[in-house]
C-alpha positions, -999 to 999 in steps of 0.1 A, spaced: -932 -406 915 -905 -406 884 -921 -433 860 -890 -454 862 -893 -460 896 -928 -474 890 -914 -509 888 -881 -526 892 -888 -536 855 -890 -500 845 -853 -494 864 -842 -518 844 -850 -508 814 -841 -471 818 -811 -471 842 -786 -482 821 -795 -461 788 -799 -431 813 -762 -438 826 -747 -440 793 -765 -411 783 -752 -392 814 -715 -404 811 -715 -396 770 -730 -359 779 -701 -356 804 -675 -373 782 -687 -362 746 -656 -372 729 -664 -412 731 -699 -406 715 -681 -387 688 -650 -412 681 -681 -441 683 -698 -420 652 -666 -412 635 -654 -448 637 -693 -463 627 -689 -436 592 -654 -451 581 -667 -490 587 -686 -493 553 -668 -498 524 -635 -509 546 -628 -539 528 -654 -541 504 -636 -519 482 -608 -534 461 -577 -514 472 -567 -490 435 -533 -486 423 -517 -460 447 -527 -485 479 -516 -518 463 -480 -498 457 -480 -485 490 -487 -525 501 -461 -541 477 -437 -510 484 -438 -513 522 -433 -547 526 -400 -549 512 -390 -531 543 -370 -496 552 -334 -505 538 -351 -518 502 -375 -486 501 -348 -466 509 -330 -472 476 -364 -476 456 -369 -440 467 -335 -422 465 -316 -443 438 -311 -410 412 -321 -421 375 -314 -389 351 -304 -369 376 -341 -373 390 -350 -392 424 -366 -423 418 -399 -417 440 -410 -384 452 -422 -392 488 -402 -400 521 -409 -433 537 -420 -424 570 -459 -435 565 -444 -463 542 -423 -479 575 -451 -473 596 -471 -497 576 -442 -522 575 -442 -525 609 -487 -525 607 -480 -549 579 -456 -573 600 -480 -573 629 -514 -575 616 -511 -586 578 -511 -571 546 -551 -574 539 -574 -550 527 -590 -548 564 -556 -545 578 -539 -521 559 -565 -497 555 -571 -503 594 -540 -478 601 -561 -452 580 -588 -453 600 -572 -453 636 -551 -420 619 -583 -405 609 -602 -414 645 -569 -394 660 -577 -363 639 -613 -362 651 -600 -368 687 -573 -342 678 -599 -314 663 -617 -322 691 -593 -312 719 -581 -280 696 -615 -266 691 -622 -272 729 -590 -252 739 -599 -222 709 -639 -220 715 -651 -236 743 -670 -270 745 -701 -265 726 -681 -257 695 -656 -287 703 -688 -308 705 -701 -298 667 -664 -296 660 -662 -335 667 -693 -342 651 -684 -325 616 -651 -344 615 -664 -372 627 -689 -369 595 -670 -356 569 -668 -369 537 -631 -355 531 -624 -371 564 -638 -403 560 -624 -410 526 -587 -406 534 -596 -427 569 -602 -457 545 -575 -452 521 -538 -468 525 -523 -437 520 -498 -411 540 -525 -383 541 -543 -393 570 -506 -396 591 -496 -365 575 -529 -345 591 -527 -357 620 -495 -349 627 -501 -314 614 -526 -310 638 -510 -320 666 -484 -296 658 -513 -269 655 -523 -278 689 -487 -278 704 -479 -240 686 -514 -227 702 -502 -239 735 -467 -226 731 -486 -193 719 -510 -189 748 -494 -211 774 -458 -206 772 -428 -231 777 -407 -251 763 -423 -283 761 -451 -274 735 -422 -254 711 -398 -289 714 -432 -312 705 -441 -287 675 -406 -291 661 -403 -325 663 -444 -333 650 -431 -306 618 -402 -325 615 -425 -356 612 -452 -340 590 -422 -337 564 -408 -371 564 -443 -379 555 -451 -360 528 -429 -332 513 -459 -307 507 -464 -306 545 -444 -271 544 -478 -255 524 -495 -257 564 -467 -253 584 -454 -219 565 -487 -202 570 -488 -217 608 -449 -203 616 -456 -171 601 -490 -164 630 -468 -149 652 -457 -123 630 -495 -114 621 -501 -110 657 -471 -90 663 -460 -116 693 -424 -111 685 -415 -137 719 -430 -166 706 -420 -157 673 -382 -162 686 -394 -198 699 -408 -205 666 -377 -201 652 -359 -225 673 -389 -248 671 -380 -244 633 -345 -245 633 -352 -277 652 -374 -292 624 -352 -284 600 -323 -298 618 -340 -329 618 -355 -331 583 -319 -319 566 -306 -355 559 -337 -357 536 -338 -323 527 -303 -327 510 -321 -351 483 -355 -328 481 -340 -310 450 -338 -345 429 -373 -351 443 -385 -324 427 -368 -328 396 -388 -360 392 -421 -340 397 -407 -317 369 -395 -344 344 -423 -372 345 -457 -363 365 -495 -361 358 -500 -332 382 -505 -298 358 -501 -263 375 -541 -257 389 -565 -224 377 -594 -211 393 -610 -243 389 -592 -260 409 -597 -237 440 -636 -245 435 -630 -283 437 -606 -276 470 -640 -259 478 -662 -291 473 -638 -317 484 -638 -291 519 -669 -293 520 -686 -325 505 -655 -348 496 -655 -355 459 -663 -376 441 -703 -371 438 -725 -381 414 -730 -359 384 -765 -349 393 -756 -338 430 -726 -314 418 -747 -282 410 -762 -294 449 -729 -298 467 -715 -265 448 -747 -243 459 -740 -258 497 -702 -249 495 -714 -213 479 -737 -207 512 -717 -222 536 -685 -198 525 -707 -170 525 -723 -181 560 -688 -184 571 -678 -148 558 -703 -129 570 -698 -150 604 -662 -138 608 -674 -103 599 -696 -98 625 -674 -111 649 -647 -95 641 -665 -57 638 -682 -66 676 -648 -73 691 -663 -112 702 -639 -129 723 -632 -161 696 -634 -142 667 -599 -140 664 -595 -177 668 -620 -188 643 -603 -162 621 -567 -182 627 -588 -216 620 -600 -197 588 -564 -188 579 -553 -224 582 -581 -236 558 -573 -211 533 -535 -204 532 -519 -236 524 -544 -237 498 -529 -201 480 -490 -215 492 -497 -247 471 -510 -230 445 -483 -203 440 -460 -228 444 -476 -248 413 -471 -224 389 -437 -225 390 -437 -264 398 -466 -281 395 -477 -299 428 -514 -292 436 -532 -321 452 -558 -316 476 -557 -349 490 -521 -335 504 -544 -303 522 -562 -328 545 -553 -308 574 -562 -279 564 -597 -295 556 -599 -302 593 -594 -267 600 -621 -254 578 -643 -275 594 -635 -264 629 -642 -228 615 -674 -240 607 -685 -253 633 -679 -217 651 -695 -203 627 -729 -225 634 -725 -222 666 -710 -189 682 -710 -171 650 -742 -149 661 -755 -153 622 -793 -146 620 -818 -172 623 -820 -175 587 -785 -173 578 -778 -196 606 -803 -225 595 -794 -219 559 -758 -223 566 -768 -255 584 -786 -271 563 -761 -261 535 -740 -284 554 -763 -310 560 -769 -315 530 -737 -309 514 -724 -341 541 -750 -364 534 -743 -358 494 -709 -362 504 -708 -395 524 -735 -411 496 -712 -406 466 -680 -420 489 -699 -452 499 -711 -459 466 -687 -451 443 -668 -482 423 -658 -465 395 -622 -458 380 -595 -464 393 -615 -489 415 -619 -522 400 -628 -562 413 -592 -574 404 -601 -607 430 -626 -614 405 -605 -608 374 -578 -628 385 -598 -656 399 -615 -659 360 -588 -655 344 -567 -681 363 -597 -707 354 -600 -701 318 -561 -695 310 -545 -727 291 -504 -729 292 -489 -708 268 -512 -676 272 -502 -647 286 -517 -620 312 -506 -587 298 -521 -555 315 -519 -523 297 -501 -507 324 -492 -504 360 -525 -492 374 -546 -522 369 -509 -547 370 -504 -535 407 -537 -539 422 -545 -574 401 -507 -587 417 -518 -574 452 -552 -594 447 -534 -622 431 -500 -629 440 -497 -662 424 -508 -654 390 -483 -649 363 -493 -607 352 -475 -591 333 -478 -548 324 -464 -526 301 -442 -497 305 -455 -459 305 -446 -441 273 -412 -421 289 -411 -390 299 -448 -390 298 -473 -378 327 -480 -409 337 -446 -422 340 -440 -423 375 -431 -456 383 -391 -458 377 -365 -489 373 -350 -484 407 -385 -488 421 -393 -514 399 -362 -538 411 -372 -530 449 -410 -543 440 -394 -573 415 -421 -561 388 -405 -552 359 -424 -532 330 -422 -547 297 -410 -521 273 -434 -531 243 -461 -552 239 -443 -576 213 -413 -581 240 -442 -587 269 -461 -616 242 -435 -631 226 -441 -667 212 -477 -662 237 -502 -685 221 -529 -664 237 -527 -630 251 -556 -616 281 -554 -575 277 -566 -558 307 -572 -522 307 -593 -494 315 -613 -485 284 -609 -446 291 -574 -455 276 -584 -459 244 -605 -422 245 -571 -410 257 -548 -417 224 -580 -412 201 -581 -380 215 -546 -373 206 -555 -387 168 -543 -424 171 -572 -454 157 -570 -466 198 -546 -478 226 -515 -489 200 -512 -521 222 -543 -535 215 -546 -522 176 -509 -547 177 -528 -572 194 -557 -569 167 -534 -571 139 -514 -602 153 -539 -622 170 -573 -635 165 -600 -621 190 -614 -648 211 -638 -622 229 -641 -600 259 -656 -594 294 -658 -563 317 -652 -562 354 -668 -530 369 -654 -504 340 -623 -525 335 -620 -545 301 -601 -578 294 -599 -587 259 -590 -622 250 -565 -629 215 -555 -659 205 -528 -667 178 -543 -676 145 -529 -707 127 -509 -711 100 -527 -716 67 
């Protein structure tokens, strides 16, 4: 007799965990969107959003027609912004029907990133079989790269996804035949672009497969599928040139070296940041794990195994975009791994052949494994605690502020990336922020944009005080390092500040500074 059918207690007990472990064994997929959606929870909302989220929240809001002109409106001869809008309307609309909260706004993020494990799911289930779609899920579902840009109110998550999809559309249009997959990848590339202009670094290497694999058919329909794309991208394409231009003239990004092909590397495999003592860790796991992987592919390939050649395509996809953004960065520089998401997604699905149909020796096999292992649970430790910079607890600043500020004083921040996130927290309190030094790196916020968002930069810090009888400085005290390091005494705001005002004291909030001046009396 089975031990459950001892007593009606014991069915009672054990029937319904047994059924839900049958129907998860036979449906997978819910187990692994349950575990990818239980990794992104923490840290959702206890995080304050950082400076490129609170744009993205102040920027959407004003709707389509107003971003529109905030992105397009030609300053210089240079495009005021430098993405499309496309994520930015989606989370208008998100916005308009769920609020502009921390939960709610990073909530799209997260339903984005639950679509790519769903997504890499169903593509490594059609490439290797289920087993592999199964680890597939779970390493997605797991991944720190993953869950980081599933929590942040940001395009990149939209912009994978889509990506994918279109990956899974070509490989049907490949294998399958039709027209239907060839229309749905040309209008998901079409998408990818309105989202983010470097969505051509995965969708170059994805076009040019056919021509590797000498399949000169579907090579004709990924043309059209192409043509198609472009057909539908053109009206924005047409102002791509000035986009650039804006890149060229005032950006932070510099053109990448080797170095930056070995943090692709970590973020790939272990999402960065980590904390300084875990990076000689997570770079030893991303060593064995690419040399797992290698030697993997190797075998395969040599043996003539069936999926080699498809875990050699999901290697391709990993790496290419990664050499097409890079070449393309020496000549303008635009290297930002955040932007290679999807190509993340693939490396993992290589992985996850290579663990589990790669035919790698015990050793190697368990080495490469626990590489991994390891390598995730550095990964996800470093995301969920992490609060330092840009991060910041600009609730708290501004609730402080607001109770110890008389009349007359002024909130001035040093610039826009604590101003934006401290006006998102606070709405209501009068902040002020001071304009980036022109032409600079970090001048990337222009007028046009400005007028659309109604936050105007003060151009110095004596027009931004005024006849202020008190001044609160906020800033992030790696801003000081910064001029020092270029041979000035210390941020030149504050040394005017020092030399005008009396210092009434200071207080930090996480790594963020606020200094307090007040205006010394006459005689």
């Amino acid at each position: 007799m089975r031990p459950e059918a001892e007593s009606p207690g014991g069915v009672a007990a054990h029937g319904p965990v047994r059924g839900v472990a049958m129907f998860l064994r036979s449906r997978p997929w819910v187990g692994i969107l349950f575990l990818g959606l239980a990794a992104r929870l923490p840290g959702l909302q206890s995080r304050p959003l950082w400076y490129d989220e609170a744009f993205a929240v102040l920027f959407s809001s004003k709707g389509p027609a107003a971003m529109l002109r905030g992105t397009l409106a030609v300053e210089g001869g240079v495009a005021a912004d430098v993405h499309p809008i496309l994520y930015y309307t989606l989370l208008w609309l998100w916005g308009r029907l769920l609020g502009t909260s921390p939960l709610a706004v990073r909530s799209l993020s997260l339903l984005l990133g639950l679509g790519i494990v769903g997504l890499g799911f169903l593509l490594a289930h059609r490439l290797f079989g289920r087993r592999t779609a199964v680890a597939a899920g779970l390493l997605l579902a797991l991944s720190p790269f993953q869950v980081h840009y599933a929590q942040e109110t940001r395009m990149y998550a939209l912009l994978a996804l889509l990506l994918l999809g279109a990956t899974l559309l070509f490989w049907r249009g490949l294998n399958d035949g039709g027209v239907w997959p060839w229309l749905g990848f040309g209008l998901l590339a079409a998408a990818a672009q309105y989202t983010h202009n470097l969505a051509f670094t995965y969708l170059l290497p994805l076009s040019l497969a056919p021509v590797f694999l000498r399949r000169w058919r579907a090579l004709a329909w990924t043309g059209l599928a192409g043509l198609l794309a472009l057909a539908l991208y053109s009206p924005w394409m047409l102002r791509l040139p000035s986009q650039m231009a804006r890149v060229g003239t005032a950006y932070w990004i510099s053109a990448p070296g080797p170095a930056e092909l070995v943090r692709t590397l970590l973020v790939f495999v272990c999402g960065l940041p980590v904390p300084a003592w875990a990076l000689p860790v997570a770079l030893t796991c991303g060593v064995l794990v690419l040399a797992a992987g290698g030697w993997a592919i190797s075998r395969g390939l040599r043996s003539r195994e069936p999926d080699a050649g498809s875990a050699l395509w999901m290697a391709y996809l990993a790496a290419a975009p990664v050499a097409v953004m890079f070449l393309a960065s020496q000549w303008r520089p635009v290297y930002l791994d955040r932007a290679l998401l999807a190509s993340g997604a693939a490396f993992t699905l290589w992985l996850a052949w290579v663990l589990t149909r790669g035919r790698l020796t015990r050793p190697v096999l368990w080495t490469g494994r626990g590489a991994l292992v390891l390598a995730t649970l550095v990964g996800l430790f470093g995301f969920y605690t992490y609060r330092g910079f840009p991060y910041a607890p600009y609730a708290d600043l501004g609730a402080a502020i607001g109770d110890q500020r008389v009349p007359g004083e002024v909130i001035l921040h040093s610039n826009k990336i604590t101003a934006l996130p401290a006006i998102y927290a606070d709405p209501d309190l009068d902040q002020h922020y001071l304009a980036d030094p022109p032409g600079s790196g970090s001048d990337t916020l222009a007028r046009a944009t400005q007028d659309v968002l109604g936050l105007w930069a003060d151009p110095d810090v004596a027009s931004a005080v005024g006849s202020a009888t008190g001044v609160w400085f906020i800033l992030f005290p790696q801003e000081i390092e910064d001029y020092r390091s270029l041979g000035l005494p210390g941020h030149p705001a504050l040394t005017w500040l020092e030399e005008h005002f009396q210092a009434a004291g200071t207080q930090a909030f996480g790594e963020l500074m606020v200094y307090h001046f007040v205006r010394e009396e006459p005689g």
